[in-house]
C-alpha positions as CSV (number, residue, x, y, z in Angstrom):
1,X,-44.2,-35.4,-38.6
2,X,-40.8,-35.5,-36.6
3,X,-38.4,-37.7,-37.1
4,X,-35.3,-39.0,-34.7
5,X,-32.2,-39.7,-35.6
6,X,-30.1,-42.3,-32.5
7,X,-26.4,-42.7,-33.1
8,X,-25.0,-45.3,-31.1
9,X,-21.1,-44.5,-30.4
10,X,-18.3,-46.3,-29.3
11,X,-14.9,-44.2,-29.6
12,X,-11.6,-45.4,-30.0
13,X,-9.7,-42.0,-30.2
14,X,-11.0,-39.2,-28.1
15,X,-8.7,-36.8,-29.7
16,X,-9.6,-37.0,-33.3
17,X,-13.8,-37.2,-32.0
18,X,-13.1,-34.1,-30.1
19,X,-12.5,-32.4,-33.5
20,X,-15.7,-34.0,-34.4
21,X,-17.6,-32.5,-31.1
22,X,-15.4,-29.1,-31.6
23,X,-17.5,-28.1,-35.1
24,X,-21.0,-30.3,-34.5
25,X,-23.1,-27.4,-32.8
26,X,-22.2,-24.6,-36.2
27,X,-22.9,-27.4,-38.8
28,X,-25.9,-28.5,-36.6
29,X,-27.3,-25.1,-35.8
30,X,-28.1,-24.3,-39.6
31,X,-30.9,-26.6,-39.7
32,X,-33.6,-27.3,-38.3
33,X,-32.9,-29.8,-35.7
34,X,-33.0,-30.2,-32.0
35,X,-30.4,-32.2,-30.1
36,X,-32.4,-34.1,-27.2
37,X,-29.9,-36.0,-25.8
38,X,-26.3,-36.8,-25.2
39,X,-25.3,-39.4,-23.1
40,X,-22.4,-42.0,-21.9
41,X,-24.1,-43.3,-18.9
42,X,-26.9,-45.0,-20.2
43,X,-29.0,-46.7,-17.4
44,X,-29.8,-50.3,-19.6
45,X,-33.2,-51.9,-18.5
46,X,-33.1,-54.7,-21.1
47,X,-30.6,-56.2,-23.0
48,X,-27.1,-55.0,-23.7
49,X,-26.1,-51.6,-24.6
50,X,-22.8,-51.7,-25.5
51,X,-22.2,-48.9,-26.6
52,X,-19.8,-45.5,-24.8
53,X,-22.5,-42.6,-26.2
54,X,-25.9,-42.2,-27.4
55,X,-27.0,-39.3,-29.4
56,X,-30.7,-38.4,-30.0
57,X,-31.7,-35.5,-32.5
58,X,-34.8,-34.3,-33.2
59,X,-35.7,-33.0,-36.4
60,X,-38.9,-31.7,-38.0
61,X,-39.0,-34.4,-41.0
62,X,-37.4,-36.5,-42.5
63,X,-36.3,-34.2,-45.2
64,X,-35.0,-32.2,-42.8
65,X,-33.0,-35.0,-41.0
66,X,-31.4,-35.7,-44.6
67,X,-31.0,-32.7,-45.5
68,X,-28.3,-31.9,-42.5
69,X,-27.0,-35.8,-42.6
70,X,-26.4,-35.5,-46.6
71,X,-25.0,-31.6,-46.2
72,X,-21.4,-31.5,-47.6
73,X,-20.8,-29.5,-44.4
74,X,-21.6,-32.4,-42.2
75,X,-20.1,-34.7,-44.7
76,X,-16.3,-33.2,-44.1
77,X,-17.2,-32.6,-40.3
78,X,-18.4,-36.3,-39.9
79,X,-15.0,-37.6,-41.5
80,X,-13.3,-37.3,-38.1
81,X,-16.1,-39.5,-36.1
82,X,-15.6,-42.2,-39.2
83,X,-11.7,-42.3,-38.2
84,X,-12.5,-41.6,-33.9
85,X,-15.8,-44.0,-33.7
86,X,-17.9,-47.3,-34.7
87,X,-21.2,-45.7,-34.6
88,X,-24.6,-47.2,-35.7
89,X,-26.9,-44.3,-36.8
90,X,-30.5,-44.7,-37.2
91,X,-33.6,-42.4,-38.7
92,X,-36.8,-43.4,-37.1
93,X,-40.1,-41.4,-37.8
94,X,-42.5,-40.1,-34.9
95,X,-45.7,-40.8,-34.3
C-alpha cells in the first residue's frame, strides 16, 4: 500500500536550506520514492496554511518511507533543513 509523506516548511535561512535542496534528489533517488509535489504557492481553500513550502512524496510503503527518512544518508543531509527550517513532517498511509 503507498504511503505519503507532507512536510510542511517554513524557512528562515535560504542559504543553509539550499544546501539541503543541493543533495535531496542523490539521497532521494536511491529509494524507492516519488516526489509529487513541491510547492510555495499554496492555493488555501480552508483554514490557514501558514506555512512557505509543502512537500509531498510518495513512496511504496511505509517501510520504504522509513527506510529513506531513518537512512544515515538523509540523516546528515537533513541537518541543514533542522538549522534553515520549522517543518512539520507527516507519514500518512494510502488507501
Amino acid at each position: 500500500m503507498a504511503v505519503y509523506v507532507i512536510a510542511q516548511l517554513n524557512i528562515h535561512d535560504r542559504t543553509t536550506y539550499a544546501k539541503y535542496v543541493s543533495g535531496f534528489m542523490d539521497v532521494f533517488s536511491k529509494f524507492a520514492g516519488k516526489v509529487l509535489s513541491v510547492d510555495e504557492a499554496t492555493n488555501t481553500l480552508e483554514g490557514e496554511w501558514n506555512y512557505a513550502r509543502s512537500v509531498l512524496l510518495e513512496f511504496p510503503s511505509e517501510g520504504d518511507a522509513l527506510a529513506w527518512y531513518n537512512s544515515a544518508p538523509y540523516q546528515e543531509l537533513a541537518r541543514h533543513r533542522h538549522a534553515a527550517s520549522d517543518a512539520n513532517i507527516v507519514l500518512l498511509k494510502g488507501l
